[in-house]
Every structure is written in C-alpha cells, then in structure tokens.
KEVEX-937034 format. One record per residue (C-alpha): residue number from 1; residue in one letter; x, y, z. Coordinates in steps of 0.05 Angstrom, whole numbers, plus 5000, padded with zeros to 4 digits. Layout:
<recs>
+-----+------+------+------+------+
| pos | code |   c1 |   c2 |   c3 |
+-----+------+------+------+------+
| NUM |    A |    X |    Y |    Z |
...
+-----+------+------+------+------+
</recs>
This chain:
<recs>
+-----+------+------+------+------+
| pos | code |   c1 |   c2 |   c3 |
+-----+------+------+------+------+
|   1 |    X | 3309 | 2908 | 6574 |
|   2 |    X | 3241 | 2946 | 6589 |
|   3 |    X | 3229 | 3019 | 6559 |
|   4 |    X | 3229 | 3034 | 6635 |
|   5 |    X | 3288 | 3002 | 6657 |
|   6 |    X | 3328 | 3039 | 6598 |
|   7 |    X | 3298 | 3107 | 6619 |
|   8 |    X | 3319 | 3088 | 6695 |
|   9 |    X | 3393 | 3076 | 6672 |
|  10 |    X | 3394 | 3128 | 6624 |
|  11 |    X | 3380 | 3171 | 6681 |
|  12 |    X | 3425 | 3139 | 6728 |
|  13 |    X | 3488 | 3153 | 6677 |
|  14 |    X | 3475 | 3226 | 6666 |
|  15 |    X | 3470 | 3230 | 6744 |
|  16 |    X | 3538 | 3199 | 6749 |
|  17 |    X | 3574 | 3241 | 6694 |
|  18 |    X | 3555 | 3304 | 6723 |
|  19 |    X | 3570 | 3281 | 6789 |
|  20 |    X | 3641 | 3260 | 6769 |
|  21 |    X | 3652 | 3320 | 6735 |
|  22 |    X | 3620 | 3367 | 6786 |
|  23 |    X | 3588 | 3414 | 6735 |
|  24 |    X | 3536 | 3470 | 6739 |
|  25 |    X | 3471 | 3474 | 6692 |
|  26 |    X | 3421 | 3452 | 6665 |
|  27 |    X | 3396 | 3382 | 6630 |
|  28 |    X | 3342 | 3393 | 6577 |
|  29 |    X | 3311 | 3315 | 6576 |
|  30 |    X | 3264 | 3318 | 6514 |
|  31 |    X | 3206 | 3278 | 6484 |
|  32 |    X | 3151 | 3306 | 6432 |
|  33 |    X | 3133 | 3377 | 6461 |
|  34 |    X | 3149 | 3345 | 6526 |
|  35 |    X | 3208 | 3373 | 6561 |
|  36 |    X | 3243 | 3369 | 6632 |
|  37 |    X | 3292 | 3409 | 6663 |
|  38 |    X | 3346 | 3380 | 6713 |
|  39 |    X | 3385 | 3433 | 6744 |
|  40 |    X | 3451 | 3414 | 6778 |
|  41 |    X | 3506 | 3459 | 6824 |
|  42 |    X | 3580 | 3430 | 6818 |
|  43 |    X | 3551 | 3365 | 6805 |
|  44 |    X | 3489 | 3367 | 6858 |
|  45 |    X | 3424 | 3359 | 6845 |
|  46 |    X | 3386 | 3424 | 6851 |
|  47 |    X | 3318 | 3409 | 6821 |
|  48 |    X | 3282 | 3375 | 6780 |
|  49 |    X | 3222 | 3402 | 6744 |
|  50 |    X | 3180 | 3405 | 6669 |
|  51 |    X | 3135 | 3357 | 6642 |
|  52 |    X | 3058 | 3365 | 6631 |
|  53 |    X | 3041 | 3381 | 6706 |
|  54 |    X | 3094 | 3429 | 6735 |
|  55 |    X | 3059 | 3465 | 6774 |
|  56 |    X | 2998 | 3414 | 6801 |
|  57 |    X | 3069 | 3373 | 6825 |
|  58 |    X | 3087 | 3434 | 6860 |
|  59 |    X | 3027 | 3442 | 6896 |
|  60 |    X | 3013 | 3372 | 6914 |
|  61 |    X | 3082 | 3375 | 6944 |
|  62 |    X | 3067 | 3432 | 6984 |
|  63 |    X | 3011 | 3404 | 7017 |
|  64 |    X | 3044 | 3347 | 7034 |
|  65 |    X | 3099 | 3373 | 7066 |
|  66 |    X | 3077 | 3456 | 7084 |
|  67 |    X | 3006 | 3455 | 7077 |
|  68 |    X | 3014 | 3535 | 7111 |
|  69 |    X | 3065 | 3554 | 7070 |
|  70 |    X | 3050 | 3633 | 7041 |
|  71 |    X | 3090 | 3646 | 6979 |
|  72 |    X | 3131 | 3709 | 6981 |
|  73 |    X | 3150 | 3736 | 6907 |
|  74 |    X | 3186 | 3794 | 6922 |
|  75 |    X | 3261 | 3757 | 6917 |
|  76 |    X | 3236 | 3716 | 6854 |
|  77 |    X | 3299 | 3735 | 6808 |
|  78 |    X | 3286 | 3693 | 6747 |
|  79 |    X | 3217 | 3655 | 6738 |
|  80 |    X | 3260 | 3590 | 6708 |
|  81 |    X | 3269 | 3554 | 6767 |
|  82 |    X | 3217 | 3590 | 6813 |
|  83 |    X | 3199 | 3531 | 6861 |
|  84 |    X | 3268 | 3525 | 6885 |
|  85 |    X | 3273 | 3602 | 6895 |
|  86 |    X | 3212 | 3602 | 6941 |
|  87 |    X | 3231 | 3537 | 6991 |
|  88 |    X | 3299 | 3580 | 6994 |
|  89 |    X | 3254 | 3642 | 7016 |
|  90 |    X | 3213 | 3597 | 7054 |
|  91 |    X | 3269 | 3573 | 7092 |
|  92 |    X | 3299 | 3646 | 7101 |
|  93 |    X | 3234 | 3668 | 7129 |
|  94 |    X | 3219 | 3605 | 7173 |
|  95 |    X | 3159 | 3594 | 7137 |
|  96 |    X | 3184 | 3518 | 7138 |
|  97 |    X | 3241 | 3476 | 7155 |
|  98 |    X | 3310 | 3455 | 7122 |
|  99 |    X | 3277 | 3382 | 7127 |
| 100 |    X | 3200 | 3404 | 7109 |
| 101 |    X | 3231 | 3437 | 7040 |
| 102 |    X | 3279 | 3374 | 7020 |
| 103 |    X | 3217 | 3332 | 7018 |
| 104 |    X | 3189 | 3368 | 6980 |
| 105 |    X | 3246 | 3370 | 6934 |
| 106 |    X | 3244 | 3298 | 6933 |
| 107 |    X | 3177 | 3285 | 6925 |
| 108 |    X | 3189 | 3324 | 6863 |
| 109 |    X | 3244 | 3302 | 6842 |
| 110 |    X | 3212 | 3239 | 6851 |
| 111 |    X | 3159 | 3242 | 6799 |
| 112 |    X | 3195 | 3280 | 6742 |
| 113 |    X | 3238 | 3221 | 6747 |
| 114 |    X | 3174 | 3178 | 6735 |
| 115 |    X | 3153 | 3218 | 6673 |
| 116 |    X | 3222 | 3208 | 6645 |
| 117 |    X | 3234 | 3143 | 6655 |
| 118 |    X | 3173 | 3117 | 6624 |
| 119 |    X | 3189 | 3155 | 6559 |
| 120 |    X | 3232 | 3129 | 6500 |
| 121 |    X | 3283 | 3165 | 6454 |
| 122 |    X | 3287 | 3222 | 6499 |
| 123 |    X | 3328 | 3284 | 6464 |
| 124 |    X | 3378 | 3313 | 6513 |
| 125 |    X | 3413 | 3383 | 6512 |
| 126 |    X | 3460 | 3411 | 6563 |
| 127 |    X | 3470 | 3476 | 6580 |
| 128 |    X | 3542 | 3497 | 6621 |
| 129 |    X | 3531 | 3553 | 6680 |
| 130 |    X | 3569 | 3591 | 6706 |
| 131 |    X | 3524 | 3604 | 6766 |
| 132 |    X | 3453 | 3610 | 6781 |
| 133 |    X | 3422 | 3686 | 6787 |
| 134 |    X | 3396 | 3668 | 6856 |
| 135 |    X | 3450 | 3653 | 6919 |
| 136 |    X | 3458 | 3564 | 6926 |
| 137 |    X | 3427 | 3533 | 6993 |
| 138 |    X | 3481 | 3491 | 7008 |
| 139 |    X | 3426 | 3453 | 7052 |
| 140 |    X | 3387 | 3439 | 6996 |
| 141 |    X | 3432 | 3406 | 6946 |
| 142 |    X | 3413 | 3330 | 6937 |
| 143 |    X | 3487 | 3289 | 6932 |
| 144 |    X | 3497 | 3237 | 6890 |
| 145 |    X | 3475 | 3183 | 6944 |
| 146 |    X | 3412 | 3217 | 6953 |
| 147 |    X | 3396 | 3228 | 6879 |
| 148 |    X | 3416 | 3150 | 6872 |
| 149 |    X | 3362 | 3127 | 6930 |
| 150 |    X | 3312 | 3174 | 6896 |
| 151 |    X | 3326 | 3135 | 6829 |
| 152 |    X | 3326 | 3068 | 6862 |
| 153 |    X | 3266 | 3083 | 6896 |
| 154 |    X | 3232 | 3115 | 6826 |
| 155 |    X | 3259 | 3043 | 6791 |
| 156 |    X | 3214 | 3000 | 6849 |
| 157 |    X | 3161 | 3051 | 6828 |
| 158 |    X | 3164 | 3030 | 6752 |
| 159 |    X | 3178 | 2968 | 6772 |
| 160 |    X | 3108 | 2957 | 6804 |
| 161 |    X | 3064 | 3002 | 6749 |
| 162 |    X | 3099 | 2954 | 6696 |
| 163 |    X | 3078 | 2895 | 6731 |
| 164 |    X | 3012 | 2907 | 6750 |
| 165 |    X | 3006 | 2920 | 6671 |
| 166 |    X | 2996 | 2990 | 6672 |
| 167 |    X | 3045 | 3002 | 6628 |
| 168 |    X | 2998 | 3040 | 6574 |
| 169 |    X | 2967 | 3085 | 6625 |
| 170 |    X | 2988 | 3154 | 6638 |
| 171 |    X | 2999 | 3180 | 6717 |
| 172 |    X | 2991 | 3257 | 6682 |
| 173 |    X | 2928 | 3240 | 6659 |
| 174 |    X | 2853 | 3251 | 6698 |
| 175 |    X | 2804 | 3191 | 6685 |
| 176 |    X | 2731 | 3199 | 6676 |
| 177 |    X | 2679 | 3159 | 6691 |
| 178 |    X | 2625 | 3137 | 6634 |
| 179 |    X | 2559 | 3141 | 6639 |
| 180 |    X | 2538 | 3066 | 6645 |
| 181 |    X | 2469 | 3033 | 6653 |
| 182 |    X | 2504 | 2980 | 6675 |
| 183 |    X | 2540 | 3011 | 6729 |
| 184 |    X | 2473 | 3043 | 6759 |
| 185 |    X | 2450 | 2974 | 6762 |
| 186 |    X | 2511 | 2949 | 6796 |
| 187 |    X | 2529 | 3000 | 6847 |
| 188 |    X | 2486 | 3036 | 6897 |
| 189 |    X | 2468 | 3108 | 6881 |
| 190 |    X | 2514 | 3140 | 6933 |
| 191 |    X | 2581 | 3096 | 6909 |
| 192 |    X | 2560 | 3125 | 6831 |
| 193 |    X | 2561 | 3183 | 6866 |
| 194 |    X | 2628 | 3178 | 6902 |
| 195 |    X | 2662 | 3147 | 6838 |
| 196 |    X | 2631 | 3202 | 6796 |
| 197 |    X | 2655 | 3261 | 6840 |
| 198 |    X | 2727 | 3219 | 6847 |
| 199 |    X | 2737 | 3211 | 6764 |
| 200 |    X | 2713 | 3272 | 6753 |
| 201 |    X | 2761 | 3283 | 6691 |
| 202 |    X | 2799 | 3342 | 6737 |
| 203 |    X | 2849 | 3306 | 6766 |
| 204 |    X | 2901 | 3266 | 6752 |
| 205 |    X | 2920 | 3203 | 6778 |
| 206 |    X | 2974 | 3234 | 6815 |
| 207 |    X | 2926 | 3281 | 6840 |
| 208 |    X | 2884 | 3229 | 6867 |
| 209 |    X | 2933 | 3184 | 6897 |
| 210 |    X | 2953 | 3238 | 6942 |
| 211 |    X | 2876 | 3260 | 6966 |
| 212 |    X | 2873 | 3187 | 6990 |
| 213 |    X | 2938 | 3188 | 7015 |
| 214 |    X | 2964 | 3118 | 6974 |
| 215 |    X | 3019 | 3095 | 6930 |
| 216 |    X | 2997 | 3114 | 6863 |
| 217 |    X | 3002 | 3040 | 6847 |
| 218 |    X | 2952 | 3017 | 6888 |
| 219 |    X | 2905 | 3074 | 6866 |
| 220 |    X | 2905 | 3059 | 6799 |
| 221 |    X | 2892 | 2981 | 6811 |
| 222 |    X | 2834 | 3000 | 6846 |
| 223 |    X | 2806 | 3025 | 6786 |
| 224 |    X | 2840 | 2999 | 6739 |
| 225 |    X | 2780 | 2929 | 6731 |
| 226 |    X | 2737 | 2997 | 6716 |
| 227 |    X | 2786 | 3016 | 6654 |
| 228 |    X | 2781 | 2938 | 6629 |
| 229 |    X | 2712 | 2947 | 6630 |
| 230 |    X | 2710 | 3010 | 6587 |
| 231 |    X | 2676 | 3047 | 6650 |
| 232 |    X | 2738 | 3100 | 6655 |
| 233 |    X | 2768 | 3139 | 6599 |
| 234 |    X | 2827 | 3187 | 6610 |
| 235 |    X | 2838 | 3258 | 6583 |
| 236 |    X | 2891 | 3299 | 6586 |
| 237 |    X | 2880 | 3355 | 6635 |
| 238 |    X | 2917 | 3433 | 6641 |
| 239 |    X | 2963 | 3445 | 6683 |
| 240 |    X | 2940 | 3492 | 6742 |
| 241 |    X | 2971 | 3572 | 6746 |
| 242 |    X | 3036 | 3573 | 6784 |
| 243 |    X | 3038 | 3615 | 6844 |
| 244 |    X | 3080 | 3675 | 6788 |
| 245 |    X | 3018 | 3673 | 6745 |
| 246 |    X | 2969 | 3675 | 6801 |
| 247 |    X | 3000 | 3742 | 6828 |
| 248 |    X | 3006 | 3769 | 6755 |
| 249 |    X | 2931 | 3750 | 6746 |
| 250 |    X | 2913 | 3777 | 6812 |
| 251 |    X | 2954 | 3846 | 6804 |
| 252 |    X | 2929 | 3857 | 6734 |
| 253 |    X | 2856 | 3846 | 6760 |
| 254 |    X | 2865 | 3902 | 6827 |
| 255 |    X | 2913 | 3944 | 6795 |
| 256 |    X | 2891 | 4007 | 6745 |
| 257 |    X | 2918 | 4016 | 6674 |
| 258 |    X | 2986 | 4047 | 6685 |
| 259 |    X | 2979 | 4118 | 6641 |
| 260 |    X | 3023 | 4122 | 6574 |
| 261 |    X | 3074 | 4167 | 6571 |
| 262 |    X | 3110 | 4179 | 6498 |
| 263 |    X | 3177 | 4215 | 6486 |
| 264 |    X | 3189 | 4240 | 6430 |
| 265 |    X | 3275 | 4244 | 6418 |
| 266 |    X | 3318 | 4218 | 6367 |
| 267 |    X | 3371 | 4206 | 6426 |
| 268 |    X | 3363 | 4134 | 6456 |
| 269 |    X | 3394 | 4154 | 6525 |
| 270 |    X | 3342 | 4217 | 6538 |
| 271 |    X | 3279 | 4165 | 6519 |
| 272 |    X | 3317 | 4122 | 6563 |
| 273 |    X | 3320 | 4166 | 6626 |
| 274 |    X | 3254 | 4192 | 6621 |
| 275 |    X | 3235 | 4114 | 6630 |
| 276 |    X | 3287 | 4101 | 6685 |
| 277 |    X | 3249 | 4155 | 6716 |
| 278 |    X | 3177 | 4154 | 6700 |
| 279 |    X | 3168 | 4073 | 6698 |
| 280 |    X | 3184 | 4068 | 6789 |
| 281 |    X | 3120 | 4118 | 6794 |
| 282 |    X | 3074 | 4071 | 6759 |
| 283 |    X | 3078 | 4105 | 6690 |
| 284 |    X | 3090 | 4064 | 6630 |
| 285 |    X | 3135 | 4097 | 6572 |
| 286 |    X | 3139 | 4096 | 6493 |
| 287 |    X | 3198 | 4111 | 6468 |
| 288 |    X | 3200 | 4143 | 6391 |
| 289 |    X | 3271 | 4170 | 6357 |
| 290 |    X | 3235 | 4174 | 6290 |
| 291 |    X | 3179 | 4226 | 6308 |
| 292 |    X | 3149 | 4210 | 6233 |
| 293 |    X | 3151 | 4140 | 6242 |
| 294 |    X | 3126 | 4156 | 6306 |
| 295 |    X | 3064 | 4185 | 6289 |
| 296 |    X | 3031 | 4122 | 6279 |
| 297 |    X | 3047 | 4093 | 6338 |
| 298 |    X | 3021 | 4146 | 6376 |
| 299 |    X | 2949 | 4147 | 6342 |
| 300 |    X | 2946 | 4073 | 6355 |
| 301 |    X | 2976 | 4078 | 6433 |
| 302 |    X | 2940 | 4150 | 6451 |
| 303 |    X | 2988 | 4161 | 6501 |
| 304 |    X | 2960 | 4214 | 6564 |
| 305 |    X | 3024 | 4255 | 6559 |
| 306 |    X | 3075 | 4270 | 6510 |
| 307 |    X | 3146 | 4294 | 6514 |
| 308 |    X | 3172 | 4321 | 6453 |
| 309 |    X | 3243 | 4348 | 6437 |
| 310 |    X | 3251 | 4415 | 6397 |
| 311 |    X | 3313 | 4400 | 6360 |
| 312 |    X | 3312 | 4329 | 6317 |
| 313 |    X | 3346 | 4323 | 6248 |
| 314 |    X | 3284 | 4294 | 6205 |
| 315 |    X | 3223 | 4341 | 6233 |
| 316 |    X | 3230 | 4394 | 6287 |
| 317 |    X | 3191 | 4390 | 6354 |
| 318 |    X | 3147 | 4449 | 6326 |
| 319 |    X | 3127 | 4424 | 6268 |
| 320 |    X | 3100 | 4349 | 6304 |
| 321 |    X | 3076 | 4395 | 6355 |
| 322 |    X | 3030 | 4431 | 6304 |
| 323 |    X | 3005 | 4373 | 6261 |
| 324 |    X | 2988 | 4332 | 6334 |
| 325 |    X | 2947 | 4399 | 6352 |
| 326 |    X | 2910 | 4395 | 6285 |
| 327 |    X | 2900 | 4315 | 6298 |
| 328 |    X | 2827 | 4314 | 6344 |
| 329 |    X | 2850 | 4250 | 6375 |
| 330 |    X | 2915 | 4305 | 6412 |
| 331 |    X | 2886 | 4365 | 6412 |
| 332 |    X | 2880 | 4360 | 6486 |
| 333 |    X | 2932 | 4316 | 6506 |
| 334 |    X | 2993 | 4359 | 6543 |
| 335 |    X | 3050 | 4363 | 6506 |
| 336 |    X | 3120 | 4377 | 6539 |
| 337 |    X | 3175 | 4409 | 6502 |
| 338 |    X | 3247 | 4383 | 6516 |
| 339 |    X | 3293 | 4434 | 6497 |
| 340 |    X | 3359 | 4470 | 6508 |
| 341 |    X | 3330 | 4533 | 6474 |
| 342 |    X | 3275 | 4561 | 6523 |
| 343 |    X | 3283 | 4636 | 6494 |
| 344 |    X | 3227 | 4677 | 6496 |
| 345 |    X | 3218 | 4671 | 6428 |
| 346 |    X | 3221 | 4595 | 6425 |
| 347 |    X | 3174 | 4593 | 6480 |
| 348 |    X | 3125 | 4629 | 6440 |
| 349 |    X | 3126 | 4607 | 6389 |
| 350 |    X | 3118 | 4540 | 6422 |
| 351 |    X | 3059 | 4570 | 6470 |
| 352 |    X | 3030 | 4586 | 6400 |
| 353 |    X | 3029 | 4518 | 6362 |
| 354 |    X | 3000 | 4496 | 6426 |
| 355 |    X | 3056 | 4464 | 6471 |
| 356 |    X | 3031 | 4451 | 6541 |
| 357 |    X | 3099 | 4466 | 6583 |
| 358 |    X | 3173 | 4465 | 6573 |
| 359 |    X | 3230 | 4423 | 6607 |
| 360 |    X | 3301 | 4441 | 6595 |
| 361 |    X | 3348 | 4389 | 6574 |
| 362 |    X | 3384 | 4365 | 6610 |
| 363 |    X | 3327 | 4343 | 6654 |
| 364 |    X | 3323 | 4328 | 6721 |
| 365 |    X | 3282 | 4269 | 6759 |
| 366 |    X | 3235 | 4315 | 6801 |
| 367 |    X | 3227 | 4363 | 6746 |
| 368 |    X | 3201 | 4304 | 6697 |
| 369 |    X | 3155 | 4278 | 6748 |
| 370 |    X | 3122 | 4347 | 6778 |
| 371 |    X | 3114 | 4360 | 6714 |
| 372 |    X | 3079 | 4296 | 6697 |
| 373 |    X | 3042 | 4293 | 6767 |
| 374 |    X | 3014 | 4374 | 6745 |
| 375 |    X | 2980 | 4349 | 6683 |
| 376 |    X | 2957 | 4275 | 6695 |
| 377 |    X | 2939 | 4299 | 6767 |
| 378 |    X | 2868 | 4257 | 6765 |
| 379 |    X | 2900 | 4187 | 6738 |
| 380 |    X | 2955 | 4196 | 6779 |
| 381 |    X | 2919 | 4199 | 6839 |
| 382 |    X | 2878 | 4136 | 6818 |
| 383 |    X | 2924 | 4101 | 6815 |
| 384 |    X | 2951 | 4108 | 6880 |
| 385 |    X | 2898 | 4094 | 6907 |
| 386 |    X | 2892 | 4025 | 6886 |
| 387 |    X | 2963 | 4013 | 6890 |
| 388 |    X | 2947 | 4023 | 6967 |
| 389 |    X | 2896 | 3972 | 6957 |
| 390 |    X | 2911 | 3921 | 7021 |
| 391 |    X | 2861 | 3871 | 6986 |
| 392 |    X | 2938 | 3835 | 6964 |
| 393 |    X | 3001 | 3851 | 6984 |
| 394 |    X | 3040 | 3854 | 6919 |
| 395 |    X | 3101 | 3806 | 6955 |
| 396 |    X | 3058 | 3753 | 6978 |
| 397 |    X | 2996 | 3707 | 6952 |
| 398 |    X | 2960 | 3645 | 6988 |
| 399 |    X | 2974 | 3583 | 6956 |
| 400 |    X | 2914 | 3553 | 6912 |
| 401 |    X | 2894 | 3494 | 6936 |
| 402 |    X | 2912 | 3430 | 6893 |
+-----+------+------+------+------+
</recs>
C-alpha cells in the first residue's frame, strides 16, 4: 500500500470514529513542525485547517467562491478557528450564501486533506470539547457522507499526482524558473517572459493552478518536462497575513501609542479597577503592588500618569512620592494620590512632596477618568482624533488579494 493510500485510510478511520461516537473537538494531525487541525461538532465536520499555507488556502478559497466578500472582525471570539467564524458572519450579514460558504469549506477541507495524506507517521492528539466559544451553524456542518465524498474525491486526487510521478513534488511549494541559455535559445522572448513572470518563486503550485483555473494535476504536468530538465527549482514560500493580522497591522500603523498609566497599590482588586476603567478609553495600565519593586519598572515604562496609594505596608505613598520627585525622568509627570485620608494635613503634606491631585478611595469611574482626561488633556485628545480616523473601520478590512 502507497504512503498515500495509508494517509487516505488513516483519514477515513478517524472520520468514522468520531462520527460513530458523535464527539466535539479537535484532531491535532502532526508531522515535523507541520501540524493540522480538524475540528468536529457531535461528530460533524466543522473545519479543517493548518499546514504550511493556512491562510493563502483561505484566500484562494475566497476568490473562488466570494470574490466580494468584506471581512467583518468585530464578532471574532477566539482567533483558533477564525475562517469558520467569518463565513458564519458572512452568512449572518448576507455577505454570501449558505451554498457560496460550504464550498468554500470544501475546497478547504479539500486540500488539508491533500497535505495530510501525502505525509507518513503522522502524530495525532485529540482534544474533547465541550463546546465551541462561538454559536454552531447547523448549515454548515459537513456529515459523514459529505466528509466521505470529499475524501474519495481527495483519494482520485492522490491517485493522479502519484501516477503522473509527482510523488516527490510538493503542491505548498512555489517553483522558480532558472536562468538558462538554453531556454533563451529555445523559446521566444515573450514565452521566457510569460514562464518567468508565472514561476516567479511567489506562488505555489496551488496558487497557480487556481490563476489558470485547472486541476492542479494538469498544472504541474505542464511543467513538470521543465523540472526533468533542471529548468524549475522549488522553494518553500511564507505564508501570506490572515485577514486578524492584516487589521492588527493596519490598526497599529493608524492608531497613536495608547498613553501609560501606572498604579501604584499593594491591593490587586484597586490596580484592577482602575484598568477595568481606564483600558475602554484607550489608556493602557501598569499595575505595581510592590511600589519598590516597582520603581524599576516605572523608569523603564515612563508611564504619562501615575496613581499612587498613601497607605501600603513596605513604603508609604509619601515617601515614593518624594524619591519620584527627586528622579528628573518624574519630576513632571502628575502624580495622583489614592487615599482614604484626605485631611488637611495629609493633603499638605502631600501638596508639599509634590503630589499632583488626590482621589479618595473608594474611587469612582468618572472621578478616575476626569481626573486623567485634566492632566493628559493634549494626548488624550490625540488620540481621539485618530481613533475617528475613517481611513479603516476598526470591524471591517478588504480582503488581500491572493
């Protein structure tokens, strides 16, 4: 028996145990670094995804099947199975149909299928659900007849690439074209050209099968007297960004650095609620319980604002308050007391050492941030503004084009 025909059954058998005993999670399929993931809902196929190429699948898939599709992150509710969260959303918000999203689950599905079955000794792991973050589209879920036409078909697949002897070449992998005397004497100038610009060493085979619209058998037999002849060489190629990393690319480029906040508490839960309050209005927060531990941490994150409690058991908020003052790195930084002692006489103390305002504990929401907004007034306000920034709408990004 082939290595491909034991990859095929392998897969086939797994199929049928989970089927039969209707079970939710996820099948880790292993090889080298090399790993896929086959997710499955009360024994249904949900997706199938991994290998070298995950996202350059995704995207030739799309453009097959929804070449207008817009992503919409905003319901993303955990990155590990992404591609199945957005043909949900795409569905939801008739950006394409029940049908136009289940080819492209089986196109996918398709060539993961490929990749596994032409590997041998593949390591396998599962991992039991109870149920997926994200709500099941009951329209989606590939049965066990489906997932066993997808295999059958994937087996004629193998079937043909093993026969036509291309056994030892790689699908994943983008061929390049040599530079050849002997081809320029062969060849006109504008098929060099054309061949050059084709085997570029960008894309993959799979890549190029679909621009000319062809079985990826026949596209790599039309090149493949080129590879005999040493003409072609093959190199393994990156994967492209998924659509996640694009918008965190995109965001980090057009949005501002968010300004550093530091409290200063040896209570967890006040550090805590200062972030649960400060981190919504675009301000990102350091939270310290040792304040001389601490101190290091602040002259390496030089945070814009600093809340510091009065009353901590190793150092007291007036003695950090005076050494930061005496630092030239915080001498103008504001510094916020957090206190349930705002006497007069604490307060002048305080006022003397060089404390910038007062909060009393416990503290409220629009206390924390009025009194945040009042001293980082100027990076506050930049912010905002290129929050407002309609150059991207933070929930939605134009698919890259494969």
């Amino acid at each position: 028996m082939s290595a491909t025909a034991i990859g095929c059954k392998m897969l086939s058998d797994a199929l049928a145990v989970i089927s039969q005993k209707k079970a939710t999670g996820k099948l880790i399929l292993g090889q080298g670094e090399q790993k896929w993931q086959l997710y499955f809902f009360r024994g249904f196929l949900l997706y199938a995804t991994g290998g070298l190429h995950r996202s350059r699948r995704w995207y030739r898939a799309i453009a097959q099947y929804c070449p207008d599709f817009r992503v919409n992150l905003s319901h993303i509710v955990a990155e590990e199975i992404w591609e199945y969260q957005l043909l949900q959303n795409g569905i939801a918000q008739r950006e394409m149909s029940v049908e136009q999203a289940k080819g492209i689950l089986r196109s996918s599905i398709c060539e993961v299928f490929f990749s596994i079955a032409n590997q041998s000794d593949l390591s396998r792991q599962w991992y039991a659900y109870k149920h997926f973050l994200f709500q099941v589209n009951p329209h989606l879920l590939i049965s066990k007849i489906e997932s066993q036409q997808i295999l059958a078909t994937n087996q004629q697949l193998c079937q043909q690439w093993e026969n036509m002897g291309l056994s030892h070449l790689n699908p994943e992998c983008a061929p390049i074209l040599q530079d050849s005397p002997d081809l320029q004497n062969r060849i006109s100038s504008d098929s060099l050209l054309a061949l050059s610009n084709q085997f570029n060493g960008q894309n993959t085979l799979w890549d190029i099968a679909f621009s000319k619209k062809q079985c990826l058998t026949l596209t790599t037999r039309t090149l493949y007297h080129f590879v005999k002849q040493g003409l072609i060489e093959f190199r393994i190629v990156h994967d492209m960004p998924s659509p996640i990393e694009q918008w965190h690319l995109a965001a980090a480029i057009i949005q501002p650095i968010r300004p550093l906040i530091a409290c200063i508490d040896d209570s967890r839960a006040v550090c805590e609620f200062l972030e649960q309050i400060l981190a919504p209005a675009g301000y990102e927060v350091i939270k310290i319980q040792d304040p001389m531990q601490g101190i290091a941490t602040l002259s390496k994150q030089k945070p814009a604002l600093i809340f510091l409690d009065v009353l901590m058991p190793k150092a007291s908020g007036f003695t950090i308050c005076d050494f930061l003052r005496k630092t030239p790195i915080f001498r103008d930084t504001p510094i916020v007391f957090l206190t349930g002692q705002d006497g007069l006489i604490d307060r002048t103390r305080a006022k003397w050492l060089g404390a910038t305002d007062f909060v009393s504990k416990p503290p409220t929401p629009e206390k924390v941030l009025q009194v945040v907004e009042k001293y980082l007034k100027n990076e506050n306000n930049s912010h905002q503004q290129l929050s407002n920034n309609h150059l991207i709408n933070p929930g939605e990004l134009t698919l890259a084009g494969s």
